[in-house]
TORKOL-4160 file (C-alpha; in steps of 0.2 Angstrom, whole numbers, padded with zeros to 4 digits, m for minus):
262
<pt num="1" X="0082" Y="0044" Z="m0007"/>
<pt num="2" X="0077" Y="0032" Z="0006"/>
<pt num="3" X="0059" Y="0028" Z="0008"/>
<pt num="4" X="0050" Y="0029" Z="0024"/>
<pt num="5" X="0047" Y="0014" Z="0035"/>
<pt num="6" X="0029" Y="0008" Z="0035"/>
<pt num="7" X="0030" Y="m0007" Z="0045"/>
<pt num="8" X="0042" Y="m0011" Z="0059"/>
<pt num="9" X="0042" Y="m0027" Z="0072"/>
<pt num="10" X="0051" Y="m0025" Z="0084"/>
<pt num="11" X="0056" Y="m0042" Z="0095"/>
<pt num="12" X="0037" Y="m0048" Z="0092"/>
<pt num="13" X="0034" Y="m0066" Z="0102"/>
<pt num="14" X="0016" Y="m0074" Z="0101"/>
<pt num="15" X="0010" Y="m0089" Z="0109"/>
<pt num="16" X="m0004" Y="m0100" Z="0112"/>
<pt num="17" X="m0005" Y="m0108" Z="0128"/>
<pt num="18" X="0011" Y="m0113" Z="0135"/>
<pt num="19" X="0018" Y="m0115" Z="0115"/>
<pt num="20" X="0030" Y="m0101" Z="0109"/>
<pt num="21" X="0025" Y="m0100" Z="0091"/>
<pt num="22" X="0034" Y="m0081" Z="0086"/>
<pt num="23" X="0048" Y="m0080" Z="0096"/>
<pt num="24" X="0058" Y="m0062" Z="0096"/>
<pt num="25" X="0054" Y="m0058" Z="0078"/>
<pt num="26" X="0060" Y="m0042" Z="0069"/>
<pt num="27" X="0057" Y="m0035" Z="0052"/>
<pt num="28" X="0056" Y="m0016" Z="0042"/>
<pt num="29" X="0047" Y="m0012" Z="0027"/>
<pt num="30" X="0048" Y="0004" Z="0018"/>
<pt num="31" X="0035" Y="0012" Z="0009"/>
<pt num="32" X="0030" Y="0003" Z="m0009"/>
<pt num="33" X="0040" Y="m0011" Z="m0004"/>
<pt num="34" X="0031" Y="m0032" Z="m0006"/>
<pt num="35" X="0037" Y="m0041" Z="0007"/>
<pt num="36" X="0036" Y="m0060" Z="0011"/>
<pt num="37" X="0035" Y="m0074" Z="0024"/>
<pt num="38" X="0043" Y="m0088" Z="0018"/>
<pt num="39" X="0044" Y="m0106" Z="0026"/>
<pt num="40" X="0035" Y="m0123" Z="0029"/>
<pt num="41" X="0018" Y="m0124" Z="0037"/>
<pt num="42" X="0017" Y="m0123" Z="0054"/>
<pt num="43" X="0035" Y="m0111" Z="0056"/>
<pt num="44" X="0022" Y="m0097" Z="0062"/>
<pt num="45" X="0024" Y="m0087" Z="0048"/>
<pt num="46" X="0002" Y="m0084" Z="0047"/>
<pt num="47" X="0004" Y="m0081" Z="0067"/>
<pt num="48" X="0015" Y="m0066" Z="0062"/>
<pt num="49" X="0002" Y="m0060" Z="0051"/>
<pt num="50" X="m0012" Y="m0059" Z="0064"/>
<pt num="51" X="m0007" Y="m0047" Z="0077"/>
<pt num="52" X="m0001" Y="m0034" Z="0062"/>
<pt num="53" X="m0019" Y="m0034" Z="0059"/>
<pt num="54" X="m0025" Y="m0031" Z="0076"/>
<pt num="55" X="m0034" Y="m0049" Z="0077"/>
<pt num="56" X="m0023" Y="m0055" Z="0093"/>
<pt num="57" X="m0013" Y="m0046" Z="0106"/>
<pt num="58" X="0005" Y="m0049" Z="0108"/>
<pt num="59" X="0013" Y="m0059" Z="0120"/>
<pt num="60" X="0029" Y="m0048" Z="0119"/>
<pt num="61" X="0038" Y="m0033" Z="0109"/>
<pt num="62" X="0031" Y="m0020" Z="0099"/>
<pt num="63" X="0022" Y="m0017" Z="0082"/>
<pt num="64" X="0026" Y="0002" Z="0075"/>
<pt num="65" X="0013" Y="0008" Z="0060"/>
<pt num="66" X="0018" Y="0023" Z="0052"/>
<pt num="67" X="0027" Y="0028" Z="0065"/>
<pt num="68" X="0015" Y="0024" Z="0077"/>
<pt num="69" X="0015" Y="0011" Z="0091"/>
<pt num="70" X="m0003" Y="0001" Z="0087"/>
<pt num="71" X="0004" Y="m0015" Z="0097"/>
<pt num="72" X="0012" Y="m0020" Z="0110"/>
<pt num="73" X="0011" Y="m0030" Z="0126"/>
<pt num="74" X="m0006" Y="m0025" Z="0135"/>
<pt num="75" X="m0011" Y="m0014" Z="0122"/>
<pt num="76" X="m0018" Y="m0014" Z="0105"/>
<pt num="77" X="m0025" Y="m0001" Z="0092"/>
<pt num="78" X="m0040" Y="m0010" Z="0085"/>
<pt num="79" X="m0041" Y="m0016" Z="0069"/>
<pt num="80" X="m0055" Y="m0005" Z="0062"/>
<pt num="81" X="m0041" Y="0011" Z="0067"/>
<pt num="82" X="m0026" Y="0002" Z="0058"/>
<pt num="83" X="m0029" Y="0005" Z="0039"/>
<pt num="84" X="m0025" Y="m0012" Z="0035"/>
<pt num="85" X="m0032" Y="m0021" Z="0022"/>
<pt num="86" X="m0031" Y="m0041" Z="0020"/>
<pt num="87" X="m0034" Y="m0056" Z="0008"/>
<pt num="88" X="m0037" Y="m0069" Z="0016"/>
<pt num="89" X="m0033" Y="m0089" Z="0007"/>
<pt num="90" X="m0051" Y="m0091" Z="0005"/>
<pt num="91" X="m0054" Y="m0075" Z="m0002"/>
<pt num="92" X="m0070" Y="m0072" Z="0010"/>
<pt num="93" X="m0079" Y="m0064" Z="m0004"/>
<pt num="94" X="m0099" Y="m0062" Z="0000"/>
<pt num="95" X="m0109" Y="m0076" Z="m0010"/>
<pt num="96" X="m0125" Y="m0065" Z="m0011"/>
<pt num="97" X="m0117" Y="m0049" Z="m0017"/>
<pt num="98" X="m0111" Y="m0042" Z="m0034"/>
<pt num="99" X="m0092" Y="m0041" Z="m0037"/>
<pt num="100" X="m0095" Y="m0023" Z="m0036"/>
<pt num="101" X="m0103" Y="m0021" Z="m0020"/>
<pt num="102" X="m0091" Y="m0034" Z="m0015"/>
<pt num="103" X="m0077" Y="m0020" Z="m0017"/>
<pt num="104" X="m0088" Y="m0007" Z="m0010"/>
<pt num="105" X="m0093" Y="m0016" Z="0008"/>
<pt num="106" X="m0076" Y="m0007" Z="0018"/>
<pt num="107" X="m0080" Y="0012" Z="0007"/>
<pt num="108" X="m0099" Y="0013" Z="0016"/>
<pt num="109" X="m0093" Y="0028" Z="0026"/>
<pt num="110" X="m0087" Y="0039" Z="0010"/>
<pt num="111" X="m0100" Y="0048" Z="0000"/>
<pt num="112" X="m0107" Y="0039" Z="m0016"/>
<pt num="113" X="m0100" Y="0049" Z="m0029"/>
<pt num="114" X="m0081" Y="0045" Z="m0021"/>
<pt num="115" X="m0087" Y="0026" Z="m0016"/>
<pt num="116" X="m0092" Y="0021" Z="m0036"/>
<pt num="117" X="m0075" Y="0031" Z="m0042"/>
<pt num="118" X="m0066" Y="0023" Z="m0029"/>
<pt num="119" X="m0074" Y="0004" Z="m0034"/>
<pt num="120" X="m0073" Y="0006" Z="m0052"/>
<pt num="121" X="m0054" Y="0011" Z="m0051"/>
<pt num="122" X="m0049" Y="m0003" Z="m0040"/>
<pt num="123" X="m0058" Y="m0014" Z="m0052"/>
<pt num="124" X="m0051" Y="m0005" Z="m0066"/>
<pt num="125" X="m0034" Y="m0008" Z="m0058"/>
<pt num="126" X="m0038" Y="m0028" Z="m0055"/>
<pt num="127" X="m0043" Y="m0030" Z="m0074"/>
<pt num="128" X="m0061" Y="m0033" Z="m0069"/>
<pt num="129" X="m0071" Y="m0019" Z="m0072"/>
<pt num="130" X="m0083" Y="m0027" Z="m0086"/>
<pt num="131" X="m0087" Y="m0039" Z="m0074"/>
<pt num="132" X="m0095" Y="m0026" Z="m0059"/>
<pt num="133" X="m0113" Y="m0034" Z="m0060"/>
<pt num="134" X="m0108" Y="m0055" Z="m0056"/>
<pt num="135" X="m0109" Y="m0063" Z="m0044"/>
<pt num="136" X="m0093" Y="m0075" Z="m0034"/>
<pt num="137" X="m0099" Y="m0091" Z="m0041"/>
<pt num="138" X="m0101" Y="m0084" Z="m0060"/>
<pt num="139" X="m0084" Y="m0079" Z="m0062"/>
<pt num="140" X="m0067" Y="m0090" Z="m0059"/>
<pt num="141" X="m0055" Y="m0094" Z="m0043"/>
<pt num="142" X="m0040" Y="m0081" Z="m0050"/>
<pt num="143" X="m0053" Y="m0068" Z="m0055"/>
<pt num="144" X="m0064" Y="m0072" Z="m0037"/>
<pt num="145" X="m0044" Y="m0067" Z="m0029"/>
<pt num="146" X="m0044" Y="m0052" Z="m0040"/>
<pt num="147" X="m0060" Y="m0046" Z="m0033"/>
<pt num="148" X="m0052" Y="m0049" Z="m0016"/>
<pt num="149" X="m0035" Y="m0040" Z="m0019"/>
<pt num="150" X="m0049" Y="m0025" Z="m0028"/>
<pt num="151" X="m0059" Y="m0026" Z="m0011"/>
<pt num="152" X="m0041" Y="m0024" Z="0001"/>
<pt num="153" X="m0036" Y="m0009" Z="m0011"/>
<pt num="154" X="m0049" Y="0001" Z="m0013"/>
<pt num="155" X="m0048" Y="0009" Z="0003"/>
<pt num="156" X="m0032" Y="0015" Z="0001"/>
<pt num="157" X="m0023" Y="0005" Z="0016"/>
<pt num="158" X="m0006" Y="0010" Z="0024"/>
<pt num="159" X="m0001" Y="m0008" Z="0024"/>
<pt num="160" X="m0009" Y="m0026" Z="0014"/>
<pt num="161" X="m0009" Y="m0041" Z="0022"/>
<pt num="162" X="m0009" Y="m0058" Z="0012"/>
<pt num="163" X="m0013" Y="m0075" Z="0020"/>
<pt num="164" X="m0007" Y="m0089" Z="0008"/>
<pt num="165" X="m0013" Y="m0080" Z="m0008"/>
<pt num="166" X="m0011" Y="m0090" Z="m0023"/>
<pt num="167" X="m0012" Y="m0107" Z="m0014"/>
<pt num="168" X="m0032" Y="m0112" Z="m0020"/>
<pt num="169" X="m0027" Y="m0108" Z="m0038"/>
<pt num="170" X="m0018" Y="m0120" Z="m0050"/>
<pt num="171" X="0000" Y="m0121" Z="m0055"/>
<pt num="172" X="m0002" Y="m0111" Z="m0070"/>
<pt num="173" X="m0015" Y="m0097" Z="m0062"/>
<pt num="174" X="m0005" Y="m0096" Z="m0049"/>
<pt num="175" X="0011" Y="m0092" Z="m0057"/>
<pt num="176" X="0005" Y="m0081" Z="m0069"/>
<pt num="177" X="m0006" Y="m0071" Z="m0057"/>
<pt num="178" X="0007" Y="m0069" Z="m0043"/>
<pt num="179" X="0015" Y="m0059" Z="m0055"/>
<pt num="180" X="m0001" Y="m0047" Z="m0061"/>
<pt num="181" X="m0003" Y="m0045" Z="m0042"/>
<pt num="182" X="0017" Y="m0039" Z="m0041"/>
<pt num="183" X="0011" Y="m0027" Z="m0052"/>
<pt num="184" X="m0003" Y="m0022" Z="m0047"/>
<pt num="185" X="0006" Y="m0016" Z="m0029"/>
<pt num="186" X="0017" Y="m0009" Z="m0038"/>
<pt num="187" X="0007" Y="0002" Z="m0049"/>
<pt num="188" X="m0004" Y="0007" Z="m0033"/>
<pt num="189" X="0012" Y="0012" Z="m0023"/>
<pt num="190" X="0005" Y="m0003" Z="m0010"/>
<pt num="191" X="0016" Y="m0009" Z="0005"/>
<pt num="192" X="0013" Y="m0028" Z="0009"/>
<pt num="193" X="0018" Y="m0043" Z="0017"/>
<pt num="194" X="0013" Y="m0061" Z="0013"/>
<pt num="195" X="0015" Y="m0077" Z="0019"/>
<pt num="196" X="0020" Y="m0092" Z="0009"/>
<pt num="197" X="0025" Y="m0110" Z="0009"/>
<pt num="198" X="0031" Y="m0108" Z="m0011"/>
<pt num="199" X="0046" Y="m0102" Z="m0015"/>
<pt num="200" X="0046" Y="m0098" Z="m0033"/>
<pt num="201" X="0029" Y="m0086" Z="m0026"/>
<pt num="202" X="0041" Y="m0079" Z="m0014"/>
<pt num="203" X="0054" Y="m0074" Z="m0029"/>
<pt num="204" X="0041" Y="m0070" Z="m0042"/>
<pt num="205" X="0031" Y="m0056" Z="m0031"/>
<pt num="206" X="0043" Y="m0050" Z="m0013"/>
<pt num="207" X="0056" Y="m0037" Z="m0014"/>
<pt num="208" X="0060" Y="m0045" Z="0005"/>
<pt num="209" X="0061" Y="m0062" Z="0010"/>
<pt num="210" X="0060" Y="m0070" Z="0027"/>
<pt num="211" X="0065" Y="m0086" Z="0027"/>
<pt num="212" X="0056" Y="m0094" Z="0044"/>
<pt num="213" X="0058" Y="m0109" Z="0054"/>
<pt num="214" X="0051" Y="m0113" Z="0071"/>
<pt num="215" X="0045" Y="m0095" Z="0073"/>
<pt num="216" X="0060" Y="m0086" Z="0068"/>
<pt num="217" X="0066" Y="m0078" Z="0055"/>
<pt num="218" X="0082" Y="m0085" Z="0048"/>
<pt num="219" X="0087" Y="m0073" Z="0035"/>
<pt num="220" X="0078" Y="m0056" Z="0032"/>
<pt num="221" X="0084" Y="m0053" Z="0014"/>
<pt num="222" X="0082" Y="m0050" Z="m0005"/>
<pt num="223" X="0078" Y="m0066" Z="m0016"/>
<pt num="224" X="0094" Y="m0065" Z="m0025"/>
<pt num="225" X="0106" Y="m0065" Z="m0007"/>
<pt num="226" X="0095" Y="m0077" Z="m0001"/>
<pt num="227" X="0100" Y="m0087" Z="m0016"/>
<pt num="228" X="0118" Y="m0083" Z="m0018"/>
<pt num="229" X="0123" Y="m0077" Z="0001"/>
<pt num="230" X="0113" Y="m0089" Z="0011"/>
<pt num="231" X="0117" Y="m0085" Z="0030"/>
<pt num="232" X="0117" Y="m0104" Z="0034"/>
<pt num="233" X="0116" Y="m0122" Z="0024"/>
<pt num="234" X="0098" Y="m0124" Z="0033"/>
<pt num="235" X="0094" Y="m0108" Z="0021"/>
<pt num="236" X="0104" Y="m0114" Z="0005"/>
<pt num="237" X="0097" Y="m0131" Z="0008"/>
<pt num="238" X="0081" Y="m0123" Z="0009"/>
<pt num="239" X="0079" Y="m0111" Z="m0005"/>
<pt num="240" X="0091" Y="m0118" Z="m0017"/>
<pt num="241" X="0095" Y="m0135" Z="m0026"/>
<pt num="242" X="0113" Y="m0136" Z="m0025"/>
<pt num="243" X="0126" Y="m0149" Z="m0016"/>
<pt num="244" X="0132" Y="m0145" Z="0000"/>
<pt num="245" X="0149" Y="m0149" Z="0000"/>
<pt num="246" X="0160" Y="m0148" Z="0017"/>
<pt num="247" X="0177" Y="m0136" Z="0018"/>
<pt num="248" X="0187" Y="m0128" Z="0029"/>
<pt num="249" X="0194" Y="m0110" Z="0026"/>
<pt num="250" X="0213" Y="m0111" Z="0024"/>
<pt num="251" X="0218" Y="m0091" Z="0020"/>
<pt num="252" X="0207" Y="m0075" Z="0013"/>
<pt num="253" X="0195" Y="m0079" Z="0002"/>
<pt num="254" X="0202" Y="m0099" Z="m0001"/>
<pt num="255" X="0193" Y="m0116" Z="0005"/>
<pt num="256" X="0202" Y="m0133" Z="0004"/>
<pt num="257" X="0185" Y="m0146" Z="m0001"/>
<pt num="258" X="0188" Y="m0163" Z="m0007"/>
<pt num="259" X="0185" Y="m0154" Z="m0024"/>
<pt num="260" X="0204" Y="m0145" Z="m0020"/>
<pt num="261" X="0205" Y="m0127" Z="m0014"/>
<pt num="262" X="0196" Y="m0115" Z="m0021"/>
């Protein structure tokens, strides 16, 4: 059974200035699926990520949220109306307030009963319930992005936005905690899309990959077609460490290389 669509560009463009940085830019995600931005910095891939959220207007096409148009040129649902919630690189957690009340600041308009259960099960969910009453600075850089991923879940959002995710953490943090936070979305049923320069993050977490360049996306796929059905050598050179070898195609399914015909 097909899911429904939760996210839907539809020929996006964004620019600053005179430059073009997003230029006709289209994607789907269906409900409970990870998705992923994928390319060097400065292809645009962050750009993308700020009009979903309602932070800029677009220059041209359309943004569809559950069906509903909240973007398009000269018009934009505001961010407060979208159900979206976001982890930014820095985490932005608050310095003077307790991891709990940390993942509580977007609940303040739900009855206190419903704001502690709904807290202490995002924490619960993130592994950090024990640790409710610290502060940011007493606890470490992957639990600090915990407490960011608990605070972006907790109100239950149609859609998670993730800016560069993993990138203040270490090597080993970050690989081991890209894959508890695949998890997590998963167990919560979440939509997402996040932005990376790292493609081993891209493989380890996204269901659906974009590779970008210059404001484009290349190829909108799964890791493994990516992979093993690149759409062009700029993609296989890209996301995998093979040799490029030239060939021209002599019949069905046979290539003549310097190699012989294979």
């Amino acid at each position: 059974m097909n899911e429904p669509i939760v996210l839907e560009l539809k020929q996006i463009s964004q620019a600053y200035g005179s430059q073009l940085v997003v230029k006709d830019l289209s994607l789907t995600l269906a409900q409970g699926e990870i998705g992923c931005l994928l390319g060097a910095s400065g292809c645009g891939k962050t750009t993308v990520l700020r009009p979903i959220a309602g932070f800029e207007p677009l220059l041209d096409g359309e943004i569809i949220l559950n069906g509903e148009r909240v973007s398009r040129n000269g018009y934009q649902l505001p961010p407060a109306k979208r159900q979206i919630g976001m982890v930014f690189q820095d985490y932005a957690l608050f310095p003077h307030l307790s991891i709990f009340d940390n993942v509580a600041f977007g609940l303040k308009s739900m009855d206190k009963a419903t704001l502690i259960r709904r807290v202490n099960e995002a924490l619960e969910l993130v592994g950090l319930y024990s640790e409710h009453a610290r502060f940011p600075h007493e606890i470490s850089g992957g639990q600090q992005q915990r407490v960011a991923l608990a605070r972006a879940l907790a109100p239950k959002p149609q859609l998670l936005l993730m800016d560069e995710p993993f990138s203040n953490l270490d090597v080993t943090l970050r690989e081991r905690l890209s894959m508890e936070v695949r998890d997590i979305l998963k167990e919560y049923g979440t939509t997402a899309l996040f932005v990376t320069h790292n493609q081993h993050e891209a493989f380890a977490v996204a269901d659906r990959i974009g590779v970008m360049h210059n404001g484009e996306i290349l190829q909108w796929d799964s890791a493994h077609n990516l992979y093993h059905q690149p759409a062009s050598p700029q993609i296989a050179n890209f996301v995998g460490e093979g040799a490029l070898i030239k060939g021209v195609v002599r019949d069905k399914g046979k290539v003549e290389t310097g190699l012989g015909l294979l």
